[in-house]
C-alpha positions as a LaTeX table, in Angstrom:
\begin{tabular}{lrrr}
\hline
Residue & $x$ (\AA) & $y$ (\AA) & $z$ (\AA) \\
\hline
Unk1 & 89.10 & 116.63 & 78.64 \\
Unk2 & 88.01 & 119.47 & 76.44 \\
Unk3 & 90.26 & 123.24 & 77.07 \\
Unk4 & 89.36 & 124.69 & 80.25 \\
Unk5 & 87.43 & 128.08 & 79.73 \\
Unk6 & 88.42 & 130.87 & 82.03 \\
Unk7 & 85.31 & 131.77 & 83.97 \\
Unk8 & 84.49 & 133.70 & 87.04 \\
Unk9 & 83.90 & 131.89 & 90.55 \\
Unk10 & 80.50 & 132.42 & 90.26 \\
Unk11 & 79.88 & 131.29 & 86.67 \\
Unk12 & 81.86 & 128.48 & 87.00 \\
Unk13 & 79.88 & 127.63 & 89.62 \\
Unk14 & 76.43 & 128.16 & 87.57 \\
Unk15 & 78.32 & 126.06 & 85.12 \\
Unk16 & 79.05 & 122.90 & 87.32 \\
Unk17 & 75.48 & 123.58 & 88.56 \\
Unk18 & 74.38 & 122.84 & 85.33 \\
Unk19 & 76.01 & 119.91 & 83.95 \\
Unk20 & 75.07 & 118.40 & 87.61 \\
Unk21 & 71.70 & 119.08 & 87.29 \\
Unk22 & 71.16 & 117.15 & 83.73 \\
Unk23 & 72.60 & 114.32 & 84.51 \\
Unk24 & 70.87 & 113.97 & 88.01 \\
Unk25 & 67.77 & 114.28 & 85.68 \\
Unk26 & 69.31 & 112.30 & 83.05 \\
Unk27 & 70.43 & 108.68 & 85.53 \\
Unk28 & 69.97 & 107.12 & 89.02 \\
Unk29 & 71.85 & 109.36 & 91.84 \\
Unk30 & 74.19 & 106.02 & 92.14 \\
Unk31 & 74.92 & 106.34 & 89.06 \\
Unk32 & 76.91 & 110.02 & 88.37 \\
Unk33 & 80.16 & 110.14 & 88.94 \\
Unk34 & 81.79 & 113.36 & 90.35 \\
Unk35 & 84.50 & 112.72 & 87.62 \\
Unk36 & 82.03 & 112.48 & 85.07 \\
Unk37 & 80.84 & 115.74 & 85.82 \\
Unk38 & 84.31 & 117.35 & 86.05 \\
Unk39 & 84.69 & 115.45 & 82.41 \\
Unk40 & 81.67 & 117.55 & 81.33 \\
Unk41 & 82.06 & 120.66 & 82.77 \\
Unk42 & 85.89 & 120.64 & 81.44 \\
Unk43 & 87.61 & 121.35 & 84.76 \\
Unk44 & 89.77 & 118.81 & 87.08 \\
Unk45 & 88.95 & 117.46 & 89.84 \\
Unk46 & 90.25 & 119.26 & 92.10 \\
Unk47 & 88.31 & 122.30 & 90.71 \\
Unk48 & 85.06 & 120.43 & 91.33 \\
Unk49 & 85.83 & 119.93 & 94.98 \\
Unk50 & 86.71 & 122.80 & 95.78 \\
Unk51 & 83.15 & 124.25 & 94.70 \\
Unk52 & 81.33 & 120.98 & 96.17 \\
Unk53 & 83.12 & 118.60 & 98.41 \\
Unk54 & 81.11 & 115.69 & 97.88 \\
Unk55 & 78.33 & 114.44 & 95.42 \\
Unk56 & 76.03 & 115.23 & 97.97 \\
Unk57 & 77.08 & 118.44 & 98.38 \\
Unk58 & 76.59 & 119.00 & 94.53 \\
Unk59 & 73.15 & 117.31 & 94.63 \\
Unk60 & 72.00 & 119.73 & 97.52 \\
Unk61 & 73.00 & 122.56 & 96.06 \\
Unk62 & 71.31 & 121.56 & 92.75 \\
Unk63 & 68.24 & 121.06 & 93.97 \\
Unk64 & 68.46 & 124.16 & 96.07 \\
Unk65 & 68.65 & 125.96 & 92.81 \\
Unk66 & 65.65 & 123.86 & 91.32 \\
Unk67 & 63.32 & 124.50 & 94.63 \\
Unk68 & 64.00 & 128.92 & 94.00 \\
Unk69 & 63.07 & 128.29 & 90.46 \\
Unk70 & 59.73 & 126.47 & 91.49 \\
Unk71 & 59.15 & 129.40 & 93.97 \\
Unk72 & 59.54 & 131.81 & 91.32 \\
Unk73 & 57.28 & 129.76 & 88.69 \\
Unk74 & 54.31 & 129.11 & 90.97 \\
Unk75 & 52.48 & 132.32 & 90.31 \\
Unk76 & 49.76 & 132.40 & 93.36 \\
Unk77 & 48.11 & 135.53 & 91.66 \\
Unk78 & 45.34 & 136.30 & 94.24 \\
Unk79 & 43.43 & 137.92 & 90.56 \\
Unk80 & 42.94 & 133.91 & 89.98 \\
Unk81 & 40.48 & 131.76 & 92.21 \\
Unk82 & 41.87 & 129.35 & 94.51 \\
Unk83 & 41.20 & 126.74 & 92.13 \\
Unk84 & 42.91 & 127.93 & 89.39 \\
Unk85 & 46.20 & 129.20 & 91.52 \\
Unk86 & 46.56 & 125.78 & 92.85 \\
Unk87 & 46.30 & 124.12 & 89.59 \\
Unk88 & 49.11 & 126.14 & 88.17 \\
Unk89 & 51.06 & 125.28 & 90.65 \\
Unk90 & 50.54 & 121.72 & 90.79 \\
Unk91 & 51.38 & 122.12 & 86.91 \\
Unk92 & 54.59 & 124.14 & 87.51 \\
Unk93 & 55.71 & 121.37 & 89.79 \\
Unk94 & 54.47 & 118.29 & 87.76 \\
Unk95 & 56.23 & 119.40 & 85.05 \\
Unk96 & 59.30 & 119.66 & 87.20 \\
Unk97 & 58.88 & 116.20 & 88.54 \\
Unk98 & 58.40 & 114.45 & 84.99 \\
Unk99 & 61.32 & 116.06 & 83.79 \\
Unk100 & 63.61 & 115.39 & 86.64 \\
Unk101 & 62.23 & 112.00 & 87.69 \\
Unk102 & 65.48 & 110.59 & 89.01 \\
Unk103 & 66.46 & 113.86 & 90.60 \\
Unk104 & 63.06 & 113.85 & 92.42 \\
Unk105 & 63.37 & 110.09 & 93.31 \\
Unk106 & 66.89 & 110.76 & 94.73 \\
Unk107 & 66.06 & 113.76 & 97.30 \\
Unk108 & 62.67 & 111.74 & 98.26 \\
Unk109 & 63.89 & 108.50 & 98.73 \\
Unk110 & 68.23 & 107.32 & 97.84 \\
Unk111 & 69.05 & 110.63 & 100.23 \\
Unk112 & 66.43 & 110.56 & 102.37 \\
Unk113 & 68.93 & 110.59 & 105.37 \\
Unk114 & 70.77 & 113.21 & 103.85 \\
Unk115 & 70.55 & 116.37 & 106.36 \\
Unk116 & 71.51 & 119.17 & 103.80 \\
Unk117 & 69.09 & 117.59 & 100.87 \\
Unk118 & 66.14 & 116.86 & 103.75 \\
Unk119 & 66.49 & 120.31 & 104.63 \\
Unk120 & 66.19 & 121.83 & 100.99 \\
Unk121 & 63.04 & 120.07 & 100.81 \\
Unk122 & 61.55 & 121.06 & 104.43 \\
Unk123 & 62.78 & 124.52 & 103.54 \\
Unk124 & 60.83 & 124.71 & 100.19 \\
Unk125 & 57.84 & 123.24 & 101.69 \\
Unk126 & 57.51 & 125.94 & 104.25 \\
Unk127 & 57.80 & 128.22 & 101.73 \\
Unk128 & 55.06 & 127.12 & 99.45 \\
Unk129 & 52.92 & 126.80 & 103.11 \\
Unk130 & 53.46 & 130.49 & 103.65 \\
Unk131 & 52.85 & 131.82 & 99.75 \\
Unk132 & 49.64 & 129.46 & 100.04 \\
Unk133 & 48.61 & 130.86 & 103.25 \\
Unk134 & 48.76 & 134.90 & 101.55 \\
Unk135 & 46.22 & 133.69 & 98.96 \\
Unk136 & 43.57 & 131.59 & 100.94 \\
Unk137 & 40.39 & 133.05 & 101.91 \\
Unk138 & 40.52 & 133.32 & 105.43 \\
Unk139 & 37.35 & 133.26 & 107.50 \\
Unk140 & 38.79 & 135.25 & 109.98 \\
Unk141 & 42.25 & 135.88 & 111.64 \\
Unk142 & 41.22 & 133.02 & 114.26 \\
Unk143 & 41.43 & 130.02 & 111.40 \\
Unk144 & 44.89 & 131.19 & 110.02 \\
Unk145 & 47.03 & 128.05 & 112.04 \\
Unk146 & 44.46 & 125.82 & 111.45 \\
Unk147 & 44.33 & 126.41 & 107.46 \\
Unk148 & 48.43 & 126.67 & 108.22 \\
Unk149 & 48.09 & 122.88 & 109.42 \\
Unk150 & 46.35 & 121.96 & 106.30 \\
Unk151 & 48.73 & 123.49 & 104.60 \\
Unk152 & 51.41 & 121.33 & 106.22 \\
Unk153 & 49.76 & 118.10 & 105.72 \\
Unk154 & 48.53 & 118.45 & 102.27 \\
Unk155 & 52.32 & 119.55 & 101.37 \\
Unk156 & 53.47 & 116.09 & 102.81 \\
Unk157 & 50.59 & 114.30 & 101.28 \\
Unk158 & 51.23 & 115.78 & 98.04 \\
Unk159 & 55.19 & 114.80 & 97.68 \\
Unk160 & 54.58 & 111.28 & 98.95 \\
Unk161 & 51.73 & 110.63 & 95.93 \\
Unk162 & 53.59 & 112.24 & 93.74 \\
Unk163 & 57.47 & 110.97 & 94.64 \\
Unk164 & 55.00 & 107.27 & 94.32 \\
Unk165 & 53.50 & 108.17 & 91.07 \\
Unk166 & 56.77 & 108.90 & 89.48 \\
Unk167 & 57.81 & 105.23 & 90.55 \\
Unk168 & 54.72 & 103.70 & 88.92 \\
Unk169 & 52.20 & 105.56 & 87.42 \\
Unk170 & 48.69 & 104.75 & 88.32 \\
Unk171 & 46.84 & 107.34 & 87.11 \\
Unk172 & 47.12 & 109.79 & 84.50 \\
Unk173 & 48.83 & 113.32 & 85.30 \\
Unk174 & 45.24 & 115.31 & 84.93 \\
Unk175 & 44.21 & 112.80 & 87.19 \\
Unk176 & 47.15 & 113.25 & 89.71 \\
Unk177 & 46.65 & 117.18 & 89.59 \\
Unk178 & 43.01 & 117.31 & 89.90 \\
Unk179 & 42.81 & 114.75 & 92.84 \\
Unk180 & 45.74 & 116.81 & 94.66 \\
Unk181 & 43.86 & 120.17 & 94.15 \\
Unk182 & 40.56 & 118.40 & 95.21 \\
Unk183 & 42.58 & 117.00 & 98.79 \\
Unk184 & 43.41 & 120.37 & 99.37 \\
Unk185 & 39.69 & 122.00 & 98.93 \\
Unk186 & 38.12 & 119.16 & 100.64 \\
Unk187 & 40.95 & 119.80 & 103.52 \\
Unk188 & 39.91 & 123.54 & 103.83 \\
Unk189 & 36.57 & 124.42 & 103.30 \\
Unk190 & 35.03 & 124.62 & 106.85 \\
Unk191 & 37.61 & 126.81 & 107.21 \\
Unk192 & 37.57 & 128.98 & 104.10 \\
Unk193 & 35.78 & 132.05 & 103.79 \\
Unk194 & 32.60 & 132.67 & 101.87 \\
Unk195 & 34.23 & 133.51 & 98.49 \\
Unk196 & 33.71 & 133.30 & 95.10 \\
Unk197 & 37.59 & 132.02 & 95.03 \\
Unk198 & 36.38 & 128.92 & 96.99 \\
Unk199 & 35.36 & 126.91 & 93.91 \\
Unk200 & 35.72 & 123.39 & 92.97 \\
Unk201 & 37.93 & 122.48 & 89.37 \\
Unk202 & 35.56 & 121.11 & 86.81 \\
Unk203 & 35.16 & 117.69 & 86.71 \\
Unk204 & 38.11 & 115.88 & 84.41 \\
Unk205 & 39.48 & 119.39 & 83.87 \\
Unk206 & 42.41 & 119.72 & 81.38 \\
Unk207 & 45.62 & 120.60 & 81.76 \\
\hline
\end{tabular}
């Protein structure tokens, strides 16, 4: 075990954070050992518990930490048509999901009866449905919990393709994007408001 660096709480913690969040990328969920992250990190054991009692614990509180970055990344700048701010988002995310594949497939589907992890994810899904809901057209106040229930559904719809695309890919990623950001148009226009945001993405658009 390499010297143990003297480090605040907090920084220790962003430290353990870290290391647990590369190798949850990096294997299976099965397959990371707490001790291998205590190896990594250079602490004991004991140190590791006592800033995550369990794996799961860890796991949670590293995708916690992935789900505020997302938040922060998808831009939703109402200056951008509705197109356009849902295609950056669906690339901020994508890009999350390729690059944390087993991380993804592990709060989705190995820890799928995991309360803490289950509620990370319903958490940051209700937060993307209420940034989404500031930036859609309304046609009036009246269709604001019907687009909300749109919102809801095309969330769900959109982690279950995407949680099964990272298992096998069928399509290409352009592909995956555009047919997501389509779902979600298709979903919302008799609702939407007449507006020159309510455009369709061009046809095999890039990313």
């Amino acid at each position: 075990m390499p010297p143990r660096r003297r480090l605040t709480p907090a920084d220790r913690r962003a430290q353990l954070l870290a290391v647990g969040a590369r190798l949850f990328a990096e294997r299976p969920y099965d397959d990371v050992l707490m001790e291998e992250v205590a190896t990594e990190a250079g602490v004991s054991r004991a140190l590791l518990y006592r800033h995550f009692p369990g794996k799961n614990a860890l796991f949670a509180a590293v995708y916690q930490q992935a789900a505020d970055q997302l938040l922060v990344e998808t831009r939703l700048d109402p200056a951008d048509s509705l197109v356009e701010q849902l295609a950056q988002g669906m690339d901020v995310h994508l890009d999350y999901f390729i690059a944390n594949r087993n991380a993804v497939l592990a709060a989705n589907r190995v820890l799928a009866g995991d309360p803490v992890v289950q509620s990370v994810l319903a958490n940051g899904l209700d937060a993307l449905r209420a940034r989404l809901l500031a930036v859609v057209p309304l046609a009036d106040d009246d269709t604001r919990e019907a687009v909300s229930a749109v919102l809801k559904s095309w969330l769900v719809f959109v982690q279950v393709l995407c949680v099964d695309w990272l298992t096998k890919e069928t399509c290409t990623r352009t592909q995956l994007r555009d047919t997501c950001v389509e779902a979600l148009l298709g979903g919302l226009r008799p609702l939407l408001a007449d507006s020159p945001a309510n455009g369709r993405p061009a046809r095999g658009a890039g990313l």
